[in-house]
NUFITI-952801 format. One record per residue: x, y, z of N, C-alpha, C in turn. Coordinates in steps of 0.1 Angstrom, whole numbers, plus 5000, padded with zeros to 4 digits. Last residue first. Example, Ala and Ser with C-alpha at 12.3 -4.5 7.8 and 13.67 -1.06 7.14 Angstrom:
% NUFITI-952801
512849785071513749895071512950005079513249435078512349555078513249675078
% end
This chain:
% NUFITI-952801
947352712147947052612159948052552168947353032141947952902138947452802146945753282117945953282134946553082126947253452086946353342096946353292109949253772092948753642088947853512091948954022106949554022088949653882086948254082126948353962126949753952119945454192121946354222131947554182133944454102100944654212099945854262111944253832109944553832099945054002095942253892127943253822134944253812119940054012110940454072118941854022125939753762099939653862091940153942100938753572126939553572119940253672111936253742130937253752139938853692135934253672110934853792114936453852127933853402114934653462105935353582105933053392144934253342140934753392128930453472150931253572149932853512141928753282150928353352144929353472146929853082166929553062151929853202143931653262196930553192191930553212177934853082203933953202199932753172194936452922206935552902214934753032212938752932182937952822184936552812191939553182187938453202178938153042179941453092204940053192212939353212200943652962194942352872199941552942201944053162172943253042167942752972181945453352189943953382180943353242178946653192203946253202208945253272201948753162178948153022184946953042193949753442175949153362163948153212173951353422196950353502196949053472180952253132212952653292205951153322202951752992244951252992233951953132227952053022275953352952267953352962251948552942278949853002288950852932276945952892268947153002263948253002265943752692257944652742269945352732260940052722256941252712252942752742262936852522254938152552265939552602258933452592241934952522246936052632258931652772241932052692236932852532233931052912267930452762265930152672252934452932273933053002272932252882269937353002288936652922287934853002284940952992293939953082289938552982285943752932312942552892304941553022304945853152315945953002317944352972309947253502317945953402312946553242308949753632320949353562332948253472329950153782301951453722305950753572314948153932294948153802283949253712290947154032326947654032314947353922309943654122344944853992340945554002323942954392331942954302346943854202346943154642313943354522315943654492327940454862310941854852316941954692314939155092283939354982289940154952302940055262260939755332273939355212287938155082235939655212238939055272251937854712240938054912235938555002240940454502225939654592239939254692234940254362192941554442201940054462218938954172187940254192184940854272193937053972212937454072201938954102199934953772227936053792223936553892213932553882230933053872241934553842240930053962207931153882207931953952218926854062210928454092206928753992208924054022220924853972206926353992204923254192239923554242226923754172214922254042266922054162255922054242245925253832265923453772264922253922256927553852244926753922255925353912252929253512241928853692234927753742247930553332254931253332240930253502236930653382292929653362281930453372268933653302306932753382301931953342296936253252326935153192323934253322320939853192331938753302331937753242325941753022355940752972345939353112341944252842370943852942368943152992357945352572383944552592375943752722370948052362397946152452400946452512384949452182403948652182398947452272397952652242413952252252399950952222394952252282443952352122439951852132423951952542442953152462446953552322442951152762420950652652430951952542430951052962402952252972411952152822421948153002394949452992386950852952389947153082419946852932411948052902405947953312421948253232431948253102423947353462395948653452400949153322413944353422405944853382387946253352392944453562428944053442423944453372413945153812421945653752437945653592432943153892403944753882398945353792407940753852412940853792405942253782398939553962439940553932441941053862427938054292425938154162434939154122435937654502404937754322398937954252409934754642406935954632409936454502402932554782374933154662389934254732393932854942353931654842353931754762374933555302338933755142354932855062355934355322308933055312320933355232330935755312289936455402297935555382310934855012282935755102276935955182285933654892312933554882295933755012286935754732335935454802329934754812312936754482345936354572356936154732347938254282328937454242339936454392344939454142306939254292307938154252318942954012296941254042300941254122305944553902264944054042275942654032280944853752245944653682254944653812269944953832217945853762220945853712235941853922210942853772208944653742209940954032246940954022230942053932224938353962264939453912259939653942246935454112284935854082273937354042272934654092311933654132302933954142289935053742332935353932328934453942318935253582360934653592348935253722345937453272374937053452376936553482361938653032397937653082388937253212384941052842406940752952405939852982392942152632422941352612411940552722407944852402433944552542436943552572421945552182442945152152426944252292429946152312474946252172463945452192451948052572482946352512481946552412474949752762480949752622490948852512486949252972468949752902463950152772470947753132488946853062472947652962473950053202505948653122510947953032493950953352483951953292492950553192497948653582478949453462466950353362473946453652497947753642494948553562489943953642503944353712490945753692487943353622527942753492519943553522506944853822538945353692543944453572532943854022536944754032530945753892530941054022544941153992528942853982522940753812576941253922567941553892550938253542572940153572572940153712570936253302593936553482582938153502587935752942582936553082591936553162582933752742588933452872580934352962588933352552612933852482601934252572587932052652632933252652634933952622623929052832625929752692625931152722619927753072632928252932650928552832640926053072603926253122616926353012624926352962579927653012583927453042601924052912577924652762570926352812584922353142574922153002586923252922586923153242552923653312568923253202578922253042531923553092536924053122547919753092538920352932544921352972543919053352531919153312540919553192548921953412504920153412507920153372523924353612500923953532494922253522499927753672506926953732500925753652493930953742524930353642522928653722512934253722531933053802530932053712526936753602529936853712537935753802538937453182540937053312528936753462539937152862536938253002545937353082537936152552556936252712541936852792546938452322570937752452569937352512557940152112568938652092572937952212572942852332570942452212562941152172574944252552566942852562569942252432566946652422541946452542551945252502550946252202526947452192535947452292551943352022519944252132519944952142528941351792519943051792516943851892518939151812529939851772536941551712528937252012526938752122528939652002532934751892517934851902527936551942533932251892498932952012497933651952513930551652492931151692482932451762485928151662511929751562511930551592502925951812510926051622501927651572506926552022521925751932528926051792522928852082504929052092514927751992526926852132482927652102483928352052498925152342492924552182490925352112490927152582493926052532503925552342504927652672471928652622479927552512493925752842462926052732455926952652464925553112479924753012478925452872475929253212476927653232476926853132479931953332488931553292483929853242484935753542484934453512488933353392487937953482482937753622488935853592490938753102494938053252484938053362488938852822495939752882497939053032486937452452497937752602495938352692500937452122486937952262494937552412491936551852477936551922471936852022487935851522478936751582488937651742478934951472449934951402460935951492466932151502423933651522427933651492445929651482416930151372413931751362418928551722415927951712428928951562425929152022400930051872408929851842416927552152386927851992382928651922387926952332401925852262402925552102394929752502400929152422413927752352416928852612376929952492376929452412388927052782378926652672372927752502374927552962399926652882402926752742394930153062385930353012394928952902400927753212363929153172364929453002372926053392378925553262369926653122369927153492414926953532398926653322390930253502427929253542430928153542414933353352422932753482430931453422431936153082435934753152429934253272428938352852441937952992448937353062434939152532456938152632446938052752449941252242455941052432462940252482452940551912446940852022444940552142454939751622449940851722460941151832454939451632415939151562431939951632440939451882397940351702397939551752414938152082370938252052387938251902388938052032344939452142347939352162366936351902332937951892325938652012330933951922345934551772335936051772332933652212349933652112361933951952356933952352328934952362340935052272349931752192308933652202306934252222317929652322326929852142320931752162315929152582324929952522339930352372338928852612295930052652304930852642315926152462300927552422289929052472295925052682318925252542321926052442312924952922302925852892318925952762317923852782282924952832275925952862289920852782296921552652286923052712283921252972321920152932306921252832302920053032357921052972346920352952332918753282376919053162371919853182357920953342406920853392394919953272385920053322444920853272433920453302416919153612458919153482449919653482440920053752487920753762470920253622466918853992513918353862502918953872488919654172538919854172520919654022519918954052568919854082561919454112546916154222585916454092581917954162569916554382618916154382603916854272595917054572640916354412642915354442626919954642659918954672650918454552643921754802688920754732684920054792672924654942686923054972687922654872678927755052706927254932701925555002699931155162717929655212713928455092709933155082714933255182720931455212719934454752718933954852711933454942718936154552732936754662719936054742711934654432749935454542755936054602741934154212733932954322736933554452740935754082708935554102723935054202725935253952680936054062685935054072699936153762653935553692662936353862671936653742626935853822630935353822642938853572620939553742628938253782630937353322633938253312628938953532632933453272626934953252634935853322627930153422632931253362623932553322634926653462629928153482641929153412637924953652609925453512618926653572624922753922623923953882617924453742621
% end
């Protein structure tokens, strides 16, 4: 196990028992990327992470892709319930160094961690990777400190007026959702008005072909991040943003970043829902 800082750090006298075991940790490689991740992490990381920004990520294509185009950003932070590989290079090139943030400043913060072996090397005995309780990285009061606070979280569908659906497909549990409300709401709330709270998806499901935006959720679904709370939405379309938008506005931009081959249909449907043409 690396040896970390911060609450994980516990004195030998506090445990009642202890046993030796001499086995290599779970191996997570990094996912690869297809042309449509890498579009999608090209928008988040050109037009939605400003220099001295707070990043907070999961785990997944996602998150890899973006953090594989900002090797051009300067004095980037972090702040996460968690975070993976991708962070790594980063942080070696100079890129990643917490040196704006208000709280934990020169440090990553985050409350778990999940990835390959230079990961666990990268983290073990360095003072520069503190473990926080989840209740302390998660807590919207802390988020909202963070400078140009930049919150990233994927889901499994949006319907058009701007409901995401993170942690389920229709009545089936797919996930937990993690910290992605803690976050969305923290960003949202960011003190110095700039963060950036940002769901990121593929435009349709690499397996099926569907469309990832739809009219309504399916039935039995839960919504994760209301329509009250959605700030950008992003596929590797484009970028739309919602927040403040009626509900006609926000059909039209989320059928803007829909993939081709579903737009008309989704219209006709936004039209049905609607009783009239989505607006810009």
């Amino acid at each position: 196990m690396p040896r970390t800082f911060g609450d994980a750090v516990i004195h030998k006298s506090h445990f009642d028992f202890a046993c030796e075991l001499d086995r290599p940790l779970p191996d997570h490689p990094s996912p690869a990327l297809t042309d449509d991740m890498r579009r999608l992490g090209k928008h988040i990381a050109e037009n939605l992470v400003d220099d001295g920004a707070t990043l907070q990520m999961g785990i997944g294509a996602i998150p890899d892709a973006v953090l594989e185009l900002l090797g051009g950003h300067k004095d980037l932070g972090i702040h996460s319930e968690m975070f993976a590989n991708g962070v790594v290079e980063l942080v070696e090139r100079g890129v990643i160094t917490n040196a704006k943030k208000a709280v934990g400043k020169g440090r990553i913060v985050t409350s778990f961690l999940i990835g390959n072996k230079r990961l666990y090397d990268f983290v073990n005995d360095n003072p520069f990777v503190e473990m926080r309780e989840v209740d302390y990285t998660n807590s919207t009061f802390v988020i909202a400190q963070m400078p140009k606070m930049t919150a990233i979280n994927s889901c499994i569908e949006v319907d058009l007026t701007g409901q995401v659906v993170s942690d389920s497909i229709g009545p089936r549990m797919f996930s937990g959702f993690g910290g992605q409300v803690d976050f969305i709401r923290g960003a949202s709330e960011a003190l110095d008005g700039k963060g950036k709270p940002i769901i990121a998806m593929t435009s349709t499901n690499p397996k099926t072909g569907d469309s990832k935006i739809v009219p309504f959720i399916k039935e039995g679904a839960g919504v994760v991040t209301s329509r009250a709370h959605v700030h950008y939405v992003v596929t590797e379309q484009g970028i739309a943003s919602l927040f403040g938008k009626s509900l006609r506005q926000r059909a039209y931009h989320l059928i803007e970043i829909a993939h081709p081959t579903h737009r008309e249909a989704l219209e006709k449907a936004a039209f049905k829902r609607l009783k009239c043409m989505p607006a810009p």
